[in-house]
C-alpha positions as CSV (number, residue, x, y, z in Angstrom):
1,X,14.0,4.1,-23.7
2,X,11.2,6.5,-25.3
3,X,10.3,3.9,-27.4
4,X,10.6,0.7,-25.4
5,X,7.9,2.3,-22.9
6,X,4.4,3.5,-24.5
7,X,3.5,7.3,-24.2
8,X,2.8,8.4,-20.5
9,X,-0.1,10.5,-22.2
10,X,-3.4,9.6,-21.7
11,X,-7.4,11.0,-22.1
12,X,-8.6,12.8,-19.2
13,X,-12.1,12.1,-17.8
14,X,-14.0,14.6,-16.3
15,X,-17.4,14.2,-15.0
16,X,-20.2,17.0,-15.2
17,X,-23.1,15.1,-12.9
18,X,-27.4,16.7,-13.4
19,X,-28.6,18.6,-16.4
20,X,-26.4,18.5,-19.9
21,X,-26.1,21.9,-21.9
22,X,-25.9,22.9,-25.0
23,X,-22.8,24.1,-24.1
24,X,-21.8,20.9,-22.7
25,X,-22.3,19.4,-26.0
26,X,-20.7,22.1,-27.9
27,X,-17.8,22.3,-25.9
28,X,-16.7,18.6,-27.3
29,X,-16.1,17.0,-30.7
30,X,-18.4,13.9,-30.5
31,X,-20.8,12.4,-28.4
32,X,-21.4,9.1,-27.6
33,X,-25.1,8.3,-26.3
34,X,-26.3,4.6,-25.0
35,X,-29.7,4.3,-24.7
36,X,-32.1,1.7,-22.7
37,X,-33.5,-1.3,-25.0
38,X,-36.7,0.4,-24.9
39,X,-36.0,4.1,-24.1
40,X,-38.7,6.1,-22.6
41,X,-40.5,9.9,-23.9
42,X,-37.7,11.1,-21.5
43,X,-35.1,9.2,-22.2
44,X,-35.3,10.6,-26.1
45,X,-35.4,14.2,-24.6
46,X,-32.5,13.8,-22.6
47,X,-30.8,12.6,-25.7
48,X,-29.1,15.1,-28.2
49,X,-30.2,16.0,-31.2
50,X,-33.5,13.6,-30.3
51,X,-35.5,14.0,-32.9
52,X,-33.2,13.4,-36.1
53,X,-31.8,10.1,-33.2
54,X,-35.1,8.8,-32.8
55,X,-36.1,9.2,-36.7
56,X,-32.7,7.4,-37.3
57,X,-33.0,5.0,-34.9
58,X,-36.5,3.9,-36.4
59,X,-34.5,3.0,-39.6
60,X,-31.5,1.4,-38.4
61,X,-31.4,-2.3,-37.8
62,X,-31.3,-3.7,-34.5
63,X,-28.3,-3.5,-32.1
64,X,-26.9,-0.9,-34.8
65,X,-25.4,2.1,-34.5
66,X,-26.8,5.6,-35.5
67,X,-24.2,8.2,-36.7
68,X,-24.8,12.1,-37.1
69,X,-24.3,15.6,-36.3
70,X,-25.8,18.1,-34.1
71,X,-26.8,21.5,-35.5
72,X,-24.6,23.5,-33.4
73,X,-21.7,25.6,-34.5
74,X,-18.9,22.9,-33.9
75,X,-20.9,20.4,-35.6
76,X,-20.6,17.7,-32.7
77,X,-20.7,14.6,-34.1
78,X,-22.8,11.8,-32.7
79,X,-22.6,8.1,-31.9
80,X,-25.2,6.2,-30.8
81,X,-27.5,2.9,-29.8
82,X,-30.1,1.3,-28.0
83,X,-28.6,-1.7,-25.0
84,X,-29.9,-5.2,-26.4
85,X,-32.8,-6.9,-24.6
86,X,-32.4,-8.6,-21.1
87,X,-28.7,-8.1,-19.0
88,X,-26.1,-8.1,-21.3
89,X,-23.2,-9.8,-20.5
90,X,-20.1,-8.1,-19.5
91,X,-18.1,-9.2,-22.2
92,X,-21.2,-7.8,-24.7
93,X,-20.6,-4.5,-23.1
94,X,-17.4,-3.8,-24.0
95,X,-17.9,-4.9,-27.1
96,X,-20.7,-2.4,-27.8
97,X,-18.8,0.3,-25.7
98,X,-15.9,-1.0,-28.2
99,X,-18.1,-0.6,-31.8
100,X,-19.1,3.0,-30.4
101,X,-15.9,4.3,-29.7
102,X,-14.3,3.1,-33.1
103,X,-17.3,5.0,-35.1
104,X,-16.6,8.0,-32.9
105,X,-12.9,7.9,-33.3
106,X,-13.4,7.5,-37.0
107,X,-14.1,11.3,-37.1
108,X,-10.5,11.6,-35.3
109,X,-12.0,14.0,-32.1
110,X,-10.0,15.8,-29.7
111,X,-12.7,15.3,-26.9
112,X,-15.3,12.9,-26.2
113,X,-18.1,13.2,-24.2
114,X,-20.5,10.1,-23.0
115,X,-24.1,10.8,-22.2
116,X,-26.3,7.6,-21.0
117,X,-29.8,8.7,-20.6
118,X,-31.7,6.5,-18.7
119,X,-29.8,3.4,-17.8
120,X,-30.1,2.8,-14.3
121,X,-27.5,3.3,-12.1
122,X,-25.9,0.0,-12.3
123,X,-26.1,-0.2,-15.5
124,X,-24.7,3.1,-15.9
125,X,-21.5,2.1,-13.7
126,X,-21.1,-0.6,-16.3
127,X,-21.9,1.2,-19.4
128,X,-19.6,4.1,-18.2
129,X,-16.5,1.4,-17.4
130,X,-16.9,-0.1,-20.7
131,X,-16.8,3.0,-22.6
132,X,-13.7,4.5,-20.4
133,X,-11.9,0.9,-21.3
134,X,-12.8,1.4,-25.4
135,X,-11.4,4.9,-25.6
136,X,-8.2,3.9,-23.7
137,X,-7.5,1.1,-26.2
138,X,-8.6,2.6,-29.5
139,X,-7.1,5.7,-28.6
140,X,-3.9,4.4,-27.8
141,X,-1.1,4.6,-30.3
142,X,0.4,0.9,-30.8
143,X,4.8,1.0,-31.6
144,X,5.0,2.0,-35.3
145,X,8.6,3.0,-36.2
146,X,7.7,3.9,-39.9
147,X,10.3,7.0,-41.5
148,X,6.9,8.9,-41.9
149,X,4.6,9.1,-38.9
150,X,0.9,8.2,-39.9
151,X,-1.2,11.3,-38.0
152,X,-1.9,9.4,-34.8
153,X,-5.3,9.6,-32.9
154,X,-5.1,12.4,-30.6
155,X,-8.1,12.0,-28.1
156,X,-7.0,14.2,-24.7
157,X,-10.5,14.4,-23.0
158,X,-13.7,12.6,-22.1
159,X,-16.5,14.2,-20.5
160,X,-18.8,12.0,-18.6
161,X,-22.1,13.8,-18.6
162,X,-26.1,13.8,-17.0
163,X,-25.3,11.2,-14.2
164,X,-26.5,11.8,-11.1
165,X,-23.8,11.7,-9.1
166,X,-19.9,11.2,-10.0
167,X,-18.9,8.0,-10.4
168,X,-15.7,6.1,-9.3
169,X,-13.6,5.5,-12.1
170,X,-10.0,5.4,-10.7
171,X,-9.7,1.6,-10.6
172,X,-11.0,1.0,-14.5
173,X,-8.2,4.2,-15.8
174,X,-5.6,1.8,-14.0
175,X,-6.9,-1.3,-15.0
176,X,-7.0,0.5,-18.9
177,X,-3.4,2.2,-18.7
178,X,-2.0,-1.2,-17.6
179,X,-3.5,-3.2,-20.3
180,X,-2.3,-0.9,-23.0
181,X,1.1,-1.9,-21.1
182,X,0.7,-5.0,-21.8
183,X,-0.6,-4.8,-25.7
184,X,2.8,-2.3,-26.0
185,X,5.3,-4.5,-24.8
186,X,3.4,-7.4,-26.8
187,X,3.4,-5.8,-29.7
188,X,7.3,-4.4,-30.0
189,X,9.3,-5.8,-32.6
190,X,12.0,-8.6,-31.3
191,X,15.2,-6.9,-32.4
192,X,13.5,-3.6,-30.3
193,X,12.6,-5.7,-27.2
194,X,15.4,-8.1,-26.8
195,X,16.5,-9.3,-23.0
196,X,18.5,-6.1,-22.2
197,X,16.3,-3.7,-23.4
198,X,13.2,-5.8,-21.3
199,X,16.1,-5.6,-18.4
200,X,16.2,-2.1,-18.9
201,X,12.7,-1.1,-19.2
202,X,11.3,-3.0,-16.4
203,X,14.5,-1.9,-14.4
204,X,12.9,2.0,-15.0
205,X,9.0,0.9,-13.7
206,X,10.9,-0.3,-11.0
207,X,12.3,2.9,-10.5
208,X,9.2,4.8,-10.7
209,X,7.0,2.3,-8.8
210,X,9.4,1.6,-6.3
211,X,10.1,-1.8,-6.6
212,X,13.1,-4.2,-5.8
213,X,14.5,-5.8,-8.4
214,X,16.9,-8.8,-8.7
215,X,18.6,-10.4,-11.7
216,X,19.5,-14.2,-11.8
217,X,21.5,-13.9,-14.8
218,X,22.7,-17.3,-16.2
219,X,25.6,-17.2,-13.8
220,X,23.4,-17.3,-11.0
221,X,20.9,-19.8,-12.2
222,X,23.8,-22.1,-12.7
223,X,24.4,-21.7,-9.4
224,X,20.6,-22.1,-8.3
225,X,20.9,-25.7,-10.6
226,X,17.7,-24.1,-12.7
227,X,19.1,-26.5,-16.0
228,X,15.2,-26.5,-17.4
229,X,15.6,-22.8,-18.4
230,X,19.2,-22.7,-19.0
231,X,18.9,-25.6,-21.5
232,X,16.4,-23.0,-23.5
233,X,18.8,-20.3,-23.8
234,X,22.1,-22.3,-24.2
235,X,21.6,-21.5,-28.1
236,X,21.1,-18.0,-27.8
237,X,23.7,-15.9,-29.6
238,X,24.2,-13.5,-26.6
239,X,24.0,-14.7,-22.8
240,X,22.1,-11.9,-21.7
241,X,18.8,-13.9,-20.7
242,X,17.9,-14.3,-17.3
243,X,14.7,-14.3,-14.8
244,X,14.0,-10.7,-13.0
245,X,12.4,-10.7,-9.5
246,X,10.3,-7.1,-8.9
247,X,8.6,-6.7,-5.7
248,X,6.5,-4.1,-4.4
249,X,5.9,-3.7,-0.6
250,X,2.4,-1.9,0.4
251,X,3.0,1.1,2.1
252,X,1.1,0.1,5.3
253,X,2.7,-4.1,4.6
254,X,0.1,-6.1,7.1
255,X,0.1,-9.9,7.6
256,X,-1.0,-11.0,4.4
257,X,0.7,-13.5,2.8
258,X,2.7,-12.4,-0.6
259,X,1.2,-13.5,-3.8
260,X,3.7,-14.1,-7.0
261,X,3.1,-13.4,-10.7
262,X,5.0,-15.2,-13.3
263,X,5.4,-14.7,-16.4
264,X,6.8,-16.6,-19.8
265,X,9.0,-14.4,-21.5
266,X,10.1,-15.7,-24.5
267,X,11.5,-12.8,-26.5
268,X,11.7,-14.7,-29.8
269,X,10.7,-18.5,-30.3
270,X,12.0,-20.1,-33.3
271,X,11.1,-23.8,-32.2
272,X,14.8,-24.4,-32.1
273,X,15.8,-28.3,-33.2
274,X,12.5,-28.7,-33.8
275,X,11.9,-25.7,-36.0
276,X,9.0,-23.4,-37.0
277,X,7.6,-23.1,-40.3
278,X,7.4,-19.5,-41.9
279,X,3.6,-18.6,-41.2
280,X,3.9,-19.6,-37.4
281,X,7.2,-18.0,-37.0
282,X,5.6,-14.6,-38.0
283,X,4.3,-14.1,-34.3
284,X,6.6,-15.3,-32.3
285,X,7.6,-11.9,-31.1
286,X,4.2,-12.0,-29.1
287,X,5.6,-15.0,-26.9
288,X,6.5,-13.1,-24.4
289,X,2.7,-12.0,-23.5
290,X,2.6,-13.8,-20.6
291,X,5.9,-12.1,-18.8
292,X,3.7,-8.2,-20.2
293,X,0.8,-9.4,-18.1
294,X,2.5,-9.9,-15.5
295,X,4.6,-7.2,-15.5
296,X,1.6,-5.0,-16.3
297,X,-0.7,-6.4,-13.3
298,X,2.2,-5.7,-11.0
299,X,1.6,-1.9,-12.1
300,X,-1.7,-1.6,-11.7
301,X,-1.7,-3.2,-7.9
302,X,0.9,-1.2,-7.0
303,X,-1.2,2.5,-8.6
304,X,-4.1,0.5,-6.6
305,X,-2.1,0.5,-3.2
306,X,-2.7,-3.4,-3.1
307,X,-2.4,-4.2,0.6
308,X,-0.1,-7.4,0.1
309,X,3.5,-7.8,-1.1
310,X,3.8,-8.9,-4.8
311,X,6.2,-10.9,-6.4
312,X,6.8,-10.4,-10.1
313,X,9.3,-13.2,-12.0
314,X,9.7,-12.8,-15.8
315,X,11.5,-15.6,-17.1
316,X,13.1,-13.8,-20.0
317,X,15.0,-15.3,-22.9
318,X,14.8,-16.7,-26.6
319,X,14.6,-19.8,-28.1
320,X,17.2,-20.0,-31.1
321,X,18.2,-22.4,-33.2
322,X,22.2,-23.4,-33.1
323,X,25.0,-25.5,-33.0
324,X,24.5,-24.9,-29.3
325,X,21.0,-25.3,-28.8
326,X,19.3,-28.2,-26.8
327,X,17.9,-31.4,-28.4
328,X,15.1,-34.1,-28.1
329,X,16.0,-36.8,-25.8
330,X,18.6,-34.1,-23.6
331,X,17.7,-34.9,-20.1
332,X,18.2,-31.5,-17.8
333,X,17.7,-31.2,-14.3
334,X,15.2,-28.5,-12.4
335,X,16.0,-26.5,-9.6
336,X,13.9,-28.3,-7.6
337,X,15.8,-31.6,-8.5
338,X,13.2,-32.8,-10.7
339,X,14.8,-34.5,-14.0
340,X,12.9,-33.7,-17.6
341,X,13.3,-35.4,-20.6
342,X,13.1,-33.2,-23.6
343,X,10.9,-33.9,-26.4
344,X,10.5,-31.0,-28.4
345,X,12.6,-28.1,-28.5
346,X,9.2,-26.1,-29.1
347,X,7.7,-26.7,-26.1
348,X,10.2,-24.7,-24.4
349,X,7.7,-22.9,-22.4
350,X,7.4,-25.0,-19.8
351,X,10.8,-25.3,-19.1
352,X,11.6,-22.3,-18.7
353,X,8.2,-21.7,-16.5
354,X,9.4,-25.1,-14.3
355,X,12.3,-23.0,-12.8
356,X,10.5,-19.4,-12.4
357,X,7.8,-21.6,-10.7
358,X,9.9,-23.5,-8.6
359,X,11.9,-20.4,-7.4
360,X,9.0,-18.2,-6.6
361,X,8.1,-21.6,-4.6
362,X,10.8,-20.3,-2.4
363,X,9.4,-17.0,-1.2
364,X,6.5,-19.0,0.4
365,X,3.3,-17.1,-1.4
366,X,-0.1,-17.9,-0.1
367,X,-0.9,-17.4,-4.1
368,X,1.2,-18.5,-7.6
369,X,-0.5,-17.2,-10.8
370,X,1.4,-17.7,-14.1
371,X,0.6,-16.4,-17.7
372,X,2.0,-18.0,-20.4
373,X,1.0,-18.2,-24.7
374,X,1.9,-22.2,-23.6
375,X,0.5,-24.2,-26.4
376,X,-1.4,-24.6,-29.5
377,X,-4.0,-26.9,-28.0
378,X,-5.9,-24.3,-26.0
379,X,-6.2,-22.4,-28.8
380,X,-8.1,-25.5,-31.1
381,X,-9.9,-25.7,-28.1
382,X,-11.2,-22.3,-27.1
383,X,-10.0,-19.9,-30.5
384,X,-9.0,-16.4,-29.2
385,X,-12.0,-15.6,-27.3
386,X,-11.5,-17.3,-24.2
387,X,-8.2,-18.4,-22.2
388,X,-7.6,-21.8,-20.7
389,X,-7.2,-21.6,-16.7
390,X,-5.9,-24.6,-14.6
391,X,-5.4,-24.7,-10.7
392,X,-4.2,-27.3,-8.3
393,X,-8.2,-26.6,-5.9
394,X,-10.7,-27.5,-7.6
395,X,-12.4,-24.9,-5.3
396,X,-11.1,-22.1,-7.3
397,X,-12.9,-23.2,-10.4
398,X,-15.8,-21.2,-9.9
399,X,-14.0,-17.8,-8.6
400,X,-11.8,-18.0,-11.9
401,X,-14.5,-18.4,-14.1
402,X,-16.7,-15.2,-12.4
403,X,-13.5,-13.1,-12.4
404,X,-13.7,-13.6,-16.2
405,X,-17.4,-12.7,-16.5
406,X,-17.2,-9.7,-14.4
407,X,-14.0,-8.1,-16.3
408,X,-15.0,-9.8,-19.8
409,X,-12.1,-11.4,-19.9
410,X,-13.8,-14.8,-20.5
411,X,-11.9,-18.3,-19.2
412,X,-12.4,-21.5,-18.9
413,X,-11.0,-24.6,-16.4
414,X,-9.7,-27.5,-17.9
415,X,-8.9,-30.6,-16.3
416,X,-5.7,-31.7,-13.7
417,X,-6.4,-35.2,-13.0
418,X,-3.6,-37.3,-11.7
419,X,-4.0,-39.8,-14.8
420,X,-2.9,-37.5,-16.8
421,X,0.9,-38.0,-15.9
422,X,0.7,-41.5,-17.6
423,X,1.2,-39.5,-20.6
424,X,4.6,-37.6,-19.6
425,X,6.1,-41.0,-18.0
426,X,9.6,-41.2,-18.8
427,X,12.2,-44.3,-18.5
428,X,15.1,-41.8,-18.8
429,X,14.1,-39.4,-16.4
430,X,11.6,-38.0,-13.5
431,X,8.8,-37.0,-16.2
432,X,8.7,-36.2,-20.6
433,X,8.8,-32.6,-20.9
434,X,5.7,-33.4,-23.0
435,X,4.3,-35.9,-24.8
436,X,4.8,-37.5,-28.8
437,X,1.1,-36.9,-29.3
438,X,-0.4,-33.3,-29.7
439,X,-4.1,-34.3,-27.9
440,X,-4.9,-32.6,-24.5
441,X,-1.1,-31.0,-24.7
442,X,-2.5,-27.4,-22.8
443,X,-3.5,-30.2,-20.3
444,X,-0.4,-32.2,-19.9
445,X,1.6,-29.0,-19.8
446,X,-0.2,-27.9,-17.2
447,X,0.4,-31.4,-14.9
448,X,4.2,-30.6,-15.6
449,X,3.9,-27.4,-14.6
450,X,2.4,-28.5,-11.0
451,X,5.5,-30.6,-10.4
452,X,7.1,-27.2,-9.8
453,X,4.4,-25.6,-7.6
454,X,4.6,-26.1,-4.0
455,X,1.9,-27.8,-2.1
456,X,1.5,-25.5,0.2
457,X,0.7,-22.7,-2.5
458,X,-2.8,-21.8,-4.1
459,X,-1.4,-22.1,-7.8
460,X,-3.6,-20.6,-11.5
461,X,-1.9,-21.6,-14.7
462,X,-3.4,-18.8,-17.4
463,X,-2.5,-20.3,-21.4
464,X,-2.8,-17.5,-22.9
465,X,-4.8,-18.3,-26.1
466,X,-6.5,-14.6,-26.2
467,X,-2.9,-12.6,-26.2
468,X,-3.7,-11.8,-29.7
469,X,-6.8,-12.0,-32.5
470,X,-6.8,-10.2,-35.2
471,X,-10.2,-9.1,-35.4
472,X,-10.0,-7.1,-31.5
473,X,-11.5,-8.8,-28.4
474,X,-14.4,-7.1,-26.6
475,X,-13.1,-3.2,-26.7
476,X,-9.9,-3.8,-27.5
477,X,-9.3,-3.3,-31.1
478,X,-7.3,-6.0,-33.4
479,X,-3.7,-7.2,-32.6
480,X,-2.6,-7.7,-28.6
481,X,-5.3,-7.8,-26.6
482,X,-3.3,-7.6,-23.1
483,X,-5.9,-10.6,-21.9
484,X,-5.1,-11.5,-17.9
485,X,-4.3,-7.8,-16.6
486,X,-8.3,-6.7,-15.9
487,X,-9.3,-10.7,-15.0
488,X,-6.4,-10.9,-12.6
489,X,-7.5,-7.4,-10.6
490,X,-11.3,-8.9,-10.5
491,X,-10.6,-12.0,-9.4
492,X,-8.0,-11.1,-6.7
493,X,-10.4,-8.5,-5.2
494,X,-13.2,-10.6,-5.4
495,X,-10.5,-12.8,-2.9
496,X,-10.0,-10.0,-0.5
């Protein structure tokens, strides 16, 4: 279990509001300073080692960052820039808050103290959040199981200094431990994280957090008629996969409706019949993102004291290749009676996310929002910047799009039309599980998902396409970017 959950250990912020020290400086290993666009006489004299900054600063290109060392007996180093003209963009924030927290981590510090002189005070809020949200991701150790341990980073403290009052910081901590969460679990080799061992760690947040927790192994989804999902894992090698139910009831539980997370949690996706090639086999470990960011999300509500019950269903298995396994043209039956005509034995996705869906139906939530790496498509369409976002109101469009400029977690809403379905017609069955054709498949995949969705339910369909890039997202260094956790918490409270 120590290494299926990531370290509990975590920097600790302090705050140290009015006039900074010299022995406020000395008392860390680097300083990070942000400075306006255009800092003022002041702003420079509020600013370590100011002279040798400003002289550097003169030099340095544009939007650069300054490096250096103050002349006191520890030898602080020193990270800094000037904000870019205008209002930067959320997403640019964390992106400069992540380039200054690599450079300072570079000189591998014990402590870390951020001084922003003359922003003002909303801009400090934001500058401050970003920089909390850089050091929790770059400072955070990723699963290695090498024979030799690398020296890991081993950043215990940030100091938060020269405001003018403390700020509130709890919710971006949470926000930051839960999307390491979700960039651990991502990350963890297949063999480490296979279905018991995801049983077994979730089962242990549960026990922590206080959740329920209910297992519909394959015995009981049999029973429940879910075939979509049970036709994924029938080529398993064990028959250990299953979808897990976590809930978490407020404290003080009022009449708010419940809301439900679901996750895809494919384990290991080899394409089965219709198999992978080598290159895109190599991160199919990482197609269980969706299930992590839903998993994660449920964490950080419940160390927020979210006022409404939360549903979590992780639709957990692999897709293998095998004697067993299903086949193009196998016709399986949903548990909501809907028939599906398989395809391709790679987009197995949906299938599994058409009986998770149709079973959180059940519980009646005011709110469905699923995560899922679904398909290639969104990725050609938006790279790894951005994730795709689908809902059945058109009204939501605009609230799901603001939730990803406000958390820098960008998104964009595709289309849901009704014409759509001409594609996935079917003379065998109720509807294709997708089409022949690869065009618009993030959209078609997201019409077959709706067929599973109650009416009566607000439903957003996340496709993933910004789980992982290689070169980081934002402040969030290269690999699993845990994408959905911190949009999910701005756009439900922006709800509230």
């Amino acid at each position: 279990m120590s290494q299926l959950l990531p370290p509990a250990k975590f920097p600790r912020l302090s705050q140290s509001p009015g006039r900074v020290s010299k022995a406020d400086l000395a008392s860390v290993d680097h300083v990070i300073v942000v400075l306006p666009h255009k800092p003022t006489a002041g702003d420079w004299k509020a600013a370590p080692g100011s002279a040798q900054l400003r002289a550097a600063a003169r030099r340095a290109e544009a939007g650069a960052v300054v490096h250096g060392r103050l002349d006191n007996k520890r030898g602080t180093g020193l990270s800094a820039r000037r904000l870019p003209a205008g209002e930067p963009s959320r997403f640019e924030l964390l992106s400069i808050a992540g380039e200054l927290v690599a450079a300072a981590l570079a000189d591998q510090p014990r402590s870390l103290a951020l001084l922003l002189p003359g922003l003002k005070e909303e801009h400090a809020q934001g500058m401050a959040e970003a920089l909390l949200l850089a050091a929790h991701a770059h400072a955070f150790n990723m699963p290695e199981f090498k024979a030799k341990q690398a020296g890991h980073k081993k950043l215990g403290r940030i100091r938060l200094l020269g405001l003018p009052h403390r700020l509130d910081l709890k919710g971006t901590e949470i926000a930051a431990r839960a999307q390491n969460l979700a960039r651990w679990l991502t990350a963890l080799p297949p063999n480490r994280l296979d279905a018991p061992a995801y049983r077994t760690l979730a089962t242990a947040l549960a026990r922590q957090y206080g959740w329920k927790t209910r297992w519909l192994g394959e015995s009981q989804l049999r029973k429940a008629d879910a075939g979509a999902f049970l036709a994924v894992c029938q080529g398993n090698a064990s028959r250990d996969a299953g979808i897990l139910h976590l809930r978490y009831q407020p404290a003080k539980p009022g009449k708010l409706p419940p809301l439900a997370l679901v996750g895809k949690g494919i384990l290991f996706d080899t394409g089965g019949n219709n198999l992978k090639p080598h290159k895109s086999m190599l991160g199919m470990h990482e197609d269980m993102a969706g299930s992590a960011v839903a998993l994660a999300t449920l964490q950080a509500l419940t160390e927020s004291d979210y006022p409404r019950q939360v549903d979590c269903w992780l639709a957990i298995t692999e897709n293998r290749i095998s004697a067993a396994a299903y086949k193009p043209r196998d016709v399986v039956t949903a548990s909501n009676g809907v028939t599906i005509e398989v395809i391709h034995t790679d987009a197995e996705g949906r299938l599994v996310l058409a009986d998770t869906l149709a079973l959180a139906g059940r519980e009646q939530p005011s709110l469905i929002i699923d995560y899922a790496t679904l398909t290639g498509a969104c990725v050609y369409s938006l790279t790894e910047r951005y994730s795709g976002v689908f809902a059945n109101r058109d009204d939501l469009h605009e609230s799901l799009v603001s939730a990803g400029r406000r958390s820098g977690e960008r998104v964009w809403p595709f289309p849901l039309d009704k014409d759509y379905d001409d594609a996935l017609k079917s003379t065998a069955a109720d509807v294709l599980q997708c089409s022949t054709e690869g065009s618009g498949d993030h959209i078609l995949a997201a019409r077959f998902l709706k067929r599973f969705v109650p009416d009566s339910s607000d439903w957003v369909h996340m496709d993933l396409s910004a789980a992982s890039r290689k070169q980081g997202l934002a402040q969030v260094p290269g690999g699993a970017t845990g994408f959905g956790v911190r949009w999910t918490l701005e756009f439900l409270q922006a709800g509230e």
